[in-house]
N, C-alpha and C positions, 0 to 999 in steps of 0.2 A: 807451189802448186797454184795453179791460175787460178781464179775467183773472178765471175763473171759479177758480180756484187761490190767487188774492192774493187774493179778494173773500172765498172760505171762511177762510183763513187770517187777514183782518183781523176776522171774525166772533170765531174763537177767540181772538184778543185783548184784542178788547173783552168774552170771559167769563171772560179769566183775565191782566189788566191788570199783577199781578206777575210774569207770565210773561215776564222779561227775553230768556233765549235767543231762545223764538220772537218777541218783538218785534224782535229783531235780525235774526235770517233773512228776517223778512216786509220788513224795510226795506236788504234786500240785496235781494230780488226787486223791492221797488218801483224802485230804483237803476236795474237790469239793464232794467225794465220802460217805464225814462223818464218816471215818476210821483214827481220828484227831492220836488215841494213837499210829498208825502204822505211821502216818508221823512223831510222833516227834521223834520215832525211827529211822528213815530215816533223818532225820535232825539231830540227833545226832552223827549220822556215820558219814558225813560232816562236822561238826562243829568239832571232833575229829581229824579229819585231816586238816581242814582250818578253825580255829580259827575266822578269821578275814570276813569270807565267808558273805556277807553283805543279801547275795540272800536267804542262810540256815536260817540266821538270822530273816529273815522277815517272812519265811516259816513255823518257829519254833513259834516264835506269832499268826500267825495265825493257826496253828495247837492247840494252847494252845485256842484260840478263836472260834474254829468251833464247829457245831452241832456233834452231833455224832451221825452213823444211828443205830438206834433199831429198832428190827420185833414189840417190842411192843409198840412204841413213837413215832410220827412226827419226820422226820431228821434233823428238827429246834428248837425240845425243849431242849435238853442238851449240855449244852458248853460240851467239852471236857476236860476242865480242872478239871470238875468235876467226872471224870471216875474214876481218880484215886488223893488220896491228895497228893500234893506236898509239901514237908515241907521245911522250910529254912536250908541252907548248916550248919552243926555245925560250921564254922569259922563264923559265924555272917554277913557275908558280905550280902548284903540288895539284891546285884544284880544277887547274885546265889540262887539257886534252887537246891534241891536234888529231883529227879523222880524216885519213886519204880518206875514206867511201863519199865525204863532203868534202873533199878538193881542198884540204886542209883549210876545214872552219873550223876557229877553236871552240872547244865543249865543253862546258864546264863538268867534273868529274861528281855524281851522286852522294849525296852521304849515304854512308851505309845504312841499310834499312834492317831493326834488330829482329832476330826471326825469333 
């Protein structure tokens, strides 16, 4: 669903691309918004640059775990993760991720979070 608030806010992104914070607030509203594949784009921008980023990190799971909204479905029936498959890194390693939706960047896979 379009968002005249996320759409201005992914503008000023793309004019100020080191702008970490706001990359993360815009992909906490994408989350909330159920536009999970566009935050974990946004989380991948982050994570390419700060590795170690604990906040992207957490953003990036939950973006792998959110609804995602369709004109034709409830905004709570589809993980996100099922938008698109993700397959394991060809190095075998258990804790990466290859992401068509990011032109296969690898991603490193979330710890589980205990409910």
């Amino acid at each position: 669903m379009p968002s005249p608030l996320i759409d201005s806010l992914l503008q000023a992104v793309s004019a100020r691309p080191d702008d970490v914070p706001l990359r993360l607030h815009v992909t906490e509203l994408l989350i909330e918004a159920g536009r999970g594949p566009e935050a974990i784009q946004q989380c991948a921008i982050v994570l390419q640059q700060d590795p170690g980023n604990s906040h992207a990190q957490g953003l990036m799971g939950r973006a792998f775990a959110a609804p995602v909204a369709s004109p034709d479905a409830p905004a709570s029936s589809t993980p996100a993760a099922a938008a698109a498959p993700v397959e394991p890194a060809p190095a075998g390693d258990d804790a990466v991720l290859i992401d068509p939706v990011l032109d296969g960047v690898p991603v490193e896979r979330p710890e589980p979070q205990p409910r």
